[in-house]
Backbone bond lengths (Angstrom), bond angles and torsions (degrees), N, CA, C in turn:
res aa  C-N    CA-C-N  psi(-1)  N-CA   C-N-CA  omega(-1)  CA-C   N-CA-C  phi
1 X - - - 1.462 - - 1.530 109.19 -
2 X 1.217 116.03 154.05 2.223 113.43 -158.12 1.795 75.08 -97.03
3 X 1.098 105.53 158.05 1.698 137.65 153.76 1.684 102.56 -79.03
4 X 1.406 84.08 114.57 1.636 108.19 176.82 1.722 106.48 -67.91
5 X 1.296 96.45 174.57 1.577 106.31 178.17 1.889 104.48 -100.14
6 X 1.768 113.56 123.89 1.096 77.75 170.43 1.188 134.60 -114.19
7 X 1.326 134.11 145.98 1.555 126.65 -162.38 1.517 118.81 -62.37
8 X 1.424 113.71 140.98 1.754 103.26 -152.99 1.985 82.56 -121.55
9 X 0.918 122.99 178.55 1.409 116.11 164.06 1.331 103.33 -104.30
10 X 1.703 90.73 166.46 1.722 150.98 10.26 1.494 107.80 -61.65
11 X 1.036 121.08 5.53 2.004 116.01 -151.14 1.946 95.24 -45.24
12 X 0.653 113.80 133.19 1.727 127.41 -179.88 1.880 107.51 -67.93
13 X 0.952 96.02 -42.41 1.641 88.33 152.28 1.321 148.98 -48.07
14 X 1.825 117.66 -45.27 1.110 128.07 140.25 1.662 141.47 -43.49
15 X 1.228 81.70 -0.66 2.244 109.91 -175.56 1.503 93.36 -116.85
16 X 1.283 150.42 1.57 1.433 154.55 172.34 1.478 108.45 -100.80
17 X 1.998 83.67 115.84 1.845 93.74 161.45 1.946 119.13 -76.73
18 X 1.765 96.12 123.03 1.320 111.64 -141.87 1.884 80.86 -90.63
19 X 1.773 101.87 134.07 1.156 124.19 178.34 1.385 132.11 -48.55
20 X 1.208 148.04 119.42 1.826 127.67 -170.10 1.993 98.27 -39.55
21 X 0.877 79.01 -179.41 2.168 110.94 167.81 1.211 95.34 -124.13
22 X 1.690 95.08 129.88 1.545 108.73 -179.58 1.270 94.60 -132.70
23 X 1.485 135.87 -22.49 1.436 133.89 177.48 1.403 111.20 -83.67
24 X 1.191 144.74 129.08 1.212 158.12 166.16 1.534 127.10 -114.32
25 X 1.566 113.14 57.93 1.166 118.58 174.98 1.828 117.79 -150.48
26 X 1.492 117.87 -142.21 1.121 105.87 -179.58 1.133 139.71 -53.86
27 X 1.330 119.98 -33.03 1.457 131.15 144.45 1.429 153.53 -6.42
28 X 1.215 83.13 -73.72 1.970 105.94 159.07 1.879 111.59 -94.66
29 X 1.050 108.23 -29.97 1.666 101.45 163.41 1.716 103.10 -59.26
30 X 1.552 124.87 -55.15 1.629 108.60 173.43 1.200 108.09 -56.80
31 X 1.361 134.06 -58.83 1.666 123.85 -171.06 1.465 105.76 -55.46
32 X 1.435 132.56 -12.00 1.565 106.99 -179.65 1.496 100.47 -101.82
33 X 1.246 128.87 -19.64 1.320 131.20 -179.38 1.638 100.69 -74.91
34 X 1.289 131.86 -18.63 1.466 126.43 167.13 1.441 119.08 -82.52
35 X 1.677 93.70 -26.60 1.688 103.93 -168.78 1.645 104.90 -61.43
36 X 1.505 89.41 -31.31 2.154 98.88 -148.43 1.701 84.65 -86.05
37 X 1.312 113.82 -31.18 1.177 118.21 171.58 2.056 123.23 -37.08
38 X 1.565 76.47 -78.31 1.483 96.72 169.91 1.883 128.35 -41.55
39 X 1.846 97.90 -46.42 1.032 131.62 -179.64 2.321 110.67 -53.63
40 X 1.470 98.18 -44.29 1.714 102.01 -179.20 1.563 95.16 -98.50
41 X 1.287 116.66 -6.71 1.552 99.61 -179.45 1.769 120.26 -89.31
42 X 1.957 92.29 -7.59 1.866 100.92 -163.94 1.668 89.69 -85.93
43 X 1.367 143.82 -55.24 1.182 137.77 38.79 1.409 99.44 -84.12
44 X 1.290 148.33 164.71 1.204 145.63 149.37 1.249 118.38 -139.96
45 X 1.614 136.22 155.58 1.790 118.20 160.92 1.504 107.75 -117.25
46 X 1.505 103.97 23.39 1.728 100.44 158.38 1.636 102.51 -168.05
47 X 1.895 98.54 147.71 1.505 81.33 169.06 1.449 92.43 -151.47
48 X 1.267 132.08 137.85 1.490 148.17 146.81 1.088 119.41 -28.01
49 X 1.211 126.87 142.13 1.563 133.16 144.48 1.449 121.65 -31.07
50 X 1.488 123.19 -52.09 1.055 130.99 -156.35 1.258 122.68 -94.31
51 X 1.936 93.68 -5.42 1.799 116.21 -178.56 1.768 103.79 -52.28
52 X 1.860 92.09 -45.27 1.030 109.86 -154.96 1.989 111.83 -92.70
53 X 0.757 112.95 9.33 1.846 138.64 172.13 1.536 81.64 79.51
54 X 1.286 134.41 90.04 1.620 151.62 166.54 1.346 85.09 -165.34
55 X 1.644 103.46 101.63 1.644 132.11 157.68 1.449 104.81 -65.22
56 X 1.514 142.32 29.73 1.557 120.58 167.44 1.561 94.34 -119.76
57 X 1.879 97.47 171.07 1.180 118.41 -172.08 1.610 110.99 -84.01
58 X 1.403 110.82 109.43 1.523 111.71 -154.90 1.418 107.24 -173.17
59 X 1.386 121.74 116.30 1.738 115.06 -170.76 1.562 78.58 -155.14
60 X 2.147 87.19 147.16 1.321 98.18 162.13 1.393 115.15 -126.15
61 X 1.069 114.21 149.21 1.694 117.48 -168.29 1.620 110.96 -108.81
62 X 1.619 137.18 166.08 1.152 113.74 -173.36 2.002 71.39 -169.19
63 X 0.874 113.28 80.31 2.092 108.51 173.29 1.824 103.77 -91.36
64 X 1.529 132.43 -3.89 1.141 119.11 169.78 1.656 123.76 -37.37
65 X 1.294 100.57 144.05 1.861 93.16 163.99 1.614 119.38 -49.15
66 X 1.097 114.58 173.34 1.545 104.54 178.85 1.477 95.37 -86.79
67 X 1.286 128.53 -46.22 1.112 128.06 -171.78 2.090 125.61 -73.25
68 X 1.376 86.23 3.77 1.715 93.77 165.49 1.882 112.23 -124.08
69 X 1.274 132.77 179.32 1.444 139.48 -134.91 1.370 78.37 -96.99
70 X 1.506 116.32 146.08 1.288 136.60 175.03 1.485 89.19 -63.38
71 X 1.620 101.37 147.34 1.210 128.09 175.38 1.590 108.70 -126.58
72 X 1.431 135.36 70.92 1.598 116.63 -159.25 2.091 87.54 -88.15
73 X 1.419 85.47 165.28 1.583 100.46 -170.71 1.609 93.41 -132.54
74 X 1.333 131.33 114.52 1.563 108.84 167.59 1.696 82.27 -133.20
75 X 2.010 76.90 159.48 1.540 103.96 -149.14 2.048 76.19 -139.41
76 X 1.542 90.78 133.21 1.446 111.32 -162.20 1.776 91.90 -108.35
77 X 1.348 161.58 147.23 1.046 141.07 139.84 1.449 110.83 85.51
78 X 1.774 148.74 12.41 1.107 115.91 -141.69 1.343 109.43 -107.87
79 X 1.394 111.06 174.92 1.390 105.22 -174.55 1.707 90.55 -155.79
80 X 1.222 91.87 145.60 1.735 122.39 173.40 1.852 107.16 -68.76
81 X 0.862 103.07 103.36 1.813 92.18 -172.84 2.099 95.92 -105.82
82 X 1.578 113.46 -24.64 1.455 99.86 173.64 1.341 98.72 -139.74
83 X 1.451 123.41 146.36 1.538 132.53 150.52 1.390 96.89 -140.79
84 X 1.703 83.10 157.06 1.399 108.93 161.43 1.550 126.32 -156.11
85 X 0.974 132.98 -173.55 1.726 128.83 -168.35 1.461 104.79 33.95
86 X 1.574 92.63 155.92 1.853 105.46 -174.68 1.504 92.41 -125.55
87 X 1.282 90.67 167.09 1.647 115.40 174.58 1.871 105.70 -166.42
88 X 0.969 92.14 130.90 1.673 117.92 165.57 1.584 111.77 -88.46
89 X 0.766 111.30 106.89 1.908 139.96 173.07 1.580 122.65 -140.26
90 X 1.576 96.20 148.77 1.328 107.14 -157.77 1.977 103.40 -82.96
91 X 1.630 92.95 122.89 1.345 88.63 173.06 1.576 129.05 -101.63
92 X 1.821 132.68 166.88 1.205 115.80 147.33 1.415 111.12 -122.75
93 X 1.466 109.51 -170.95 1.786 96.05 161.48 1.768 100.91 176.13
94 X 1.398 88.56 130.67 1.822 119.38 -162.29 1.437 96.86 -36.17
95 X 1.363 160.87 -56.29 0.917 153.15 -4.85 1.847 112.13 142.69
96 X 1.828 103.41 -41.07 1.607 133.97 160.31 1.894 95.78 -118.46
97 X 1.284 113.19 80.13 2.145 100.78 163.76 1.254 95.15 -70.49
98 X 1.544 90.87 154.32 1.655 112.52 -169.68 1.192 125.02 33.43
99 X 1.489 106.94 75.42 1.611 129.35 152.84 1.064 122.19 -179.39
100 X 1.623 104.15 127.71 1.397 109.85 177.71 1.636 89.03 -116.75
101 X 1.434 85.52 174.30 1.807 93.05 -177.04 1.385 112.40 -172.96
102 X 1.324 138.52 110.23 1.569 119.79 175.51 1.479 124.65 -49.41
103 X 1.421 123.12 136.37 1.196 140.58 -162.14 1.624 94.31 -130.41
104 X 1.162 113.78 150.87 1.674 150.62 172.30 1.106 118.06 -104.26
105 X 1.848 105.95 84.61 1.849 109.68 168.89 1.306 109.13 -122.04
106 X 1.715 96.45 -178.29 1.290 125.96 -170.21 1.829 76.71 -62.50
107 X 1.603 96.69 147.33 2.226 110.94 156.28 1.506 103.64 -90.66
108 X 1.549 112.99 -35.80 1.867 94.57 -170.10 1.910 87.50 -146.68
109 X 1.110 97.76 126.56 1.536 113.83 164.46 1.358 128.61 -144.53
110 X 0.980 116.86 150.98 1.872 129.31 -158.65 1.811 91.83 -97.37
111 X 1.673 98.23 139.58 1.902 91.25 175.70 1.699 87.24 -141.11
112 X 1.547 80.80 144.61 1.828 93.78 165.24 1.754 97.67 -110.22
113 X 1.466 97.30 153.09 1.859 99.58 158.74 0.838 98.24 178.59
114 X 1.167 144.10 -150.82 1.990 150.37 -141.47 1.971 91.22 -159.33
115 X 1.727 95.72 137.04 1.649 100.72 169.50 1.421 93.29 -91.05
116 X 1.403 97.34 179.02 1.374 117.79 -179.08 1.454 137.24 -43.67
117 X 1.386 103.89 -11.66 1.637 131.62 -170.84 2.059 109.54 -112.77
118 X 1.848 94.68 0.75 1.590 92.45 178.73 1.604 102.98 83.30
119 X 1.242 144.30 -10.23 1.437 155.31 171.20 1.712 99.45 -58.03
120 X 1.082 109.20 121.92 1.545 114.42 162.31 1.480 130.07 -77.55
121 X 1.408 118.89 143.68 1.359 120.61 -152.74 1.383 103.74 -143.41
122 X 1.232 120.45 144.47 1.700 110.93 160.62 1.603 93.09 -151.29
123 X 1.214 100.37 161.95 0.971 114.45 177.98 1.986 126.28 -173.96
124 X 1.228 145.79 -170.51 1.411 124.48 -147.25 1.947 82.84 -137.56
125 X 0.812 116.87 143.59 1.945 120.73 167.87 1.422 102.16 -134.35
126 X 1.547 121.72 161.30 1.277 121.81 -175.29 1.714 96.08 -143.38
127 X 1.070 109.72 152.77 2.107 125.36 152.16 1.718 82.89 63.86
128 X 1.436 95.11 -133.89 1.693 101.20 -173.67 1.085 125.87 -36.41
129 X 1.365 127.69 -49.20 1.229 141.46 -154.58 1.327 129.49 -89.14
130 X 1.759 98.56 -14.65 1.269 139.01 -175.64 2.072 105.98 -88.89
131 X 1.481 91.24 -31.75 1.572 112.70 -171.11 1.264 111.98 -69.08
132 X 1.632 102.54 -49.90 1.279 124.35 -161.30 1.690 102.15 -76.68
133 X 1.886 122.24 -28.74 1.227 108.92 166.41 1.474 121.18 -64.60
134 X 1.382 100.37 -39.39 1.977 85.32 -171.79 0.747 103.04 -69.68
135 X 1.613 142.23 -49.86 1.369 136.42 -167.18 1.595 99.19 -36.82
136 X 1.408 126.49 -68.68 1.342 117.79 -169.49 1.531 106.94 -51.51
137 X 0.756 106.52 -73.34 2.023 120.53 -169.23 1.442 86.86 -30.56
138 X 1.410 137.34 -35.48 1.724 120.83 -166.86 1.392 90.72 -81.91
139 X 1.459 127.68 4.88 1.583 101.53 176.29 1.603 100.85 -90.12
140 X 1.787 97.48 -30.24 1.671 70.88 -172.61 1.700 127.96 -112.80
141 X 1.337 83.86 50.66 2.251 120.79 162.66 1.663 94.61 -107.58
142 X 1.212 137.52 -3.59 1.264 138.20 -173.52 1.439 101.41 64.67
143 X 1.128 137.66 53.66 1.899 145.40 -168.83 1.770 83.91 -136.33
144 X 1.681 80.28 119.11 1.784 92.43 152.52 1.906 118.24 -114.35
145 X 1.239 90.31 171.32 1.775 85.52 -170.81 1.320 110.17 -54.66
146 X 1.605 105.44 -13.89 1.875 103.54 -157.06 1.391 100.48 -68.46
147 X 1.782 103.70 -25.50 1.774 111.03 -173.23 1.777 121.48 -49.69
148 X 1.477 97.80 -14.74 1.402 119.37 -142.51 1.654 99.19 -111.32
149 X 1.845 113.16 -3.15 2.005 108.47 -168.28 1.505 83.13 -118.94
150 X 1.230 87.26 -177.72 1.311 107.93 -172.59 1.371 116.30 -70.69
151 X 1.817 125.04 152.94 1.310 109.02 -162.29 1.754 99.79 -82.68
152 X 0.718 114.10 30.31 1.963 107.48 177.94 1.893 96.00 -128.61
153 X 1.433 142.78 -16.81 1.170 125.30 146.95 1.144 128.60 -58.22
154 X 1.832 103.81 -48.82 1.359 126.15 171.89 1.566 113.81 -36.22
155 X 1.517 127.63 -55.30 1.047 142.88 -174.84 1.479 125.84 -77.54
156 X 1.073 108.70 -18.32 1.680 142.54 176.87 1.590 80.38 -66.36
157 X 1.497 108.54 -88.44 1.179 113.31 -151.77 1.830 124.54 -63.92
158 X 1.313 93.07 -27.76 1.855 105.50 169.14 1.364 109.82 -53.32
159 X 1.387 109.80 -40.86 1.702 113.81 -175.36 1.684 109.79 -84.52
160 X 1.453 126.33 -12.28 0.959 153.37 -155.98 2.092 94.38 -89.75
161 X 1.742 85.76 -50.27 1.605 82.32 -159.88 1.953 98.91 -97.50
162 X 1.355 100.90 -35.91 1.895 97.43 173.63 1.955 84.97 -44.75
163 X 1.235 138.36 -60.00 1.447 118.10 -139.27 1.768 102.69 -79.20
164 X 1.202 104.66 -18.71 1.836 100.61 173.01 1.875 99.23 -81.12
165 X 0.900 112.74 -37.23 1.878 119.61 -170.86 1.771 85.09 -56.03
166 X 1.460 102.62 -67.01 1.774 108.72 179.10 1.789 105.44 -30.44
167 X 1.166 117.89 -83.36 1.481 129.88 167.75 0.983 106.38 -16.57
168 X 1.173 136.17 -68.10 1.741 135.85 -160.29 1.460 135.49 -73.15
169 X 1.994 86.87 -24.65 1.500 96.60 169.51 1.273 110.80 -89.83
């Protein structure tokens, strides 16, 4: 499967509320086998649908050690139905290069969504793993982490990335 391109901002796509999945067949089984693809090759341990300019609701997750067997997790449809407790931890994401920034999430929340076959699933994540879901799911509300720092990092970095975008063209 080829390594997708992944969309970095401003891309106007990443600002799009990403559509359910209603097809459940060969299709989106290739797009997630490119996604998860794409996903250990950026390095990453999650990537959206919408990273990749695919407007549906669709992320795959991968929180294994590096040094034990990929574990990919994709979550078709999902939604946060409980959180609770916060924690501030430092985030990045393929999608914003160069920036990390502490972010304010749920510590333990419950998610429903559909596996790869349209089968419904729920289940409970906690601390990292718990982090690493919302972070994705805010891609596909069109919410990036940057939405989430302060408006003078935020602004740092907008002027930060128009002047490399400037550079490149």
């Amino acid at each position: 499967m080829p390594i997708l391109e992944i969309l970095t901002y401003p891309n106007p796509v990443l600002r799009k509320k990403a559509t359910p999945v209603t097809e459940f067949g060969d299709e989106l089984k290739s797009l997630v086998k490119s996604m998860a693809e794409t996903m250990y090759d950026a390095p990453g341990v999650g990537l959206a649908a919408p990273q990749v300019g695919v407007s549906i609701r669709l992320v795959v997750i991968d929180v294994t050690p590096k040094d034990e067997d990929h574990n990919l997790i994709v979550l078709a449809n999902p939604e946060i139905i409980e959180s609770e407790g916060e924690a501030i931890e430092e985030e990045g994401c393929l999608s914003l290069p160069e920036l990390n920034a502490n972010v304010k999430r749920a510590v333990h929340i419950k998610v429903k969504a559909q596996d790869i076959d349209g089968k419904a699933i729920e289940f409970a994540a906690e601390d990292w793993f718990a982090r690493v879901i919302q972070h994705e799911l805010d891609h596909l509300d069109g919410t990036l982490f940057l939405d989430k720092i302060s408006v003078l990092k935020r602004a740092m970095y907008k002027k930060k990335r128009k002047k490399i975008l400037a550079e490149g063209a």
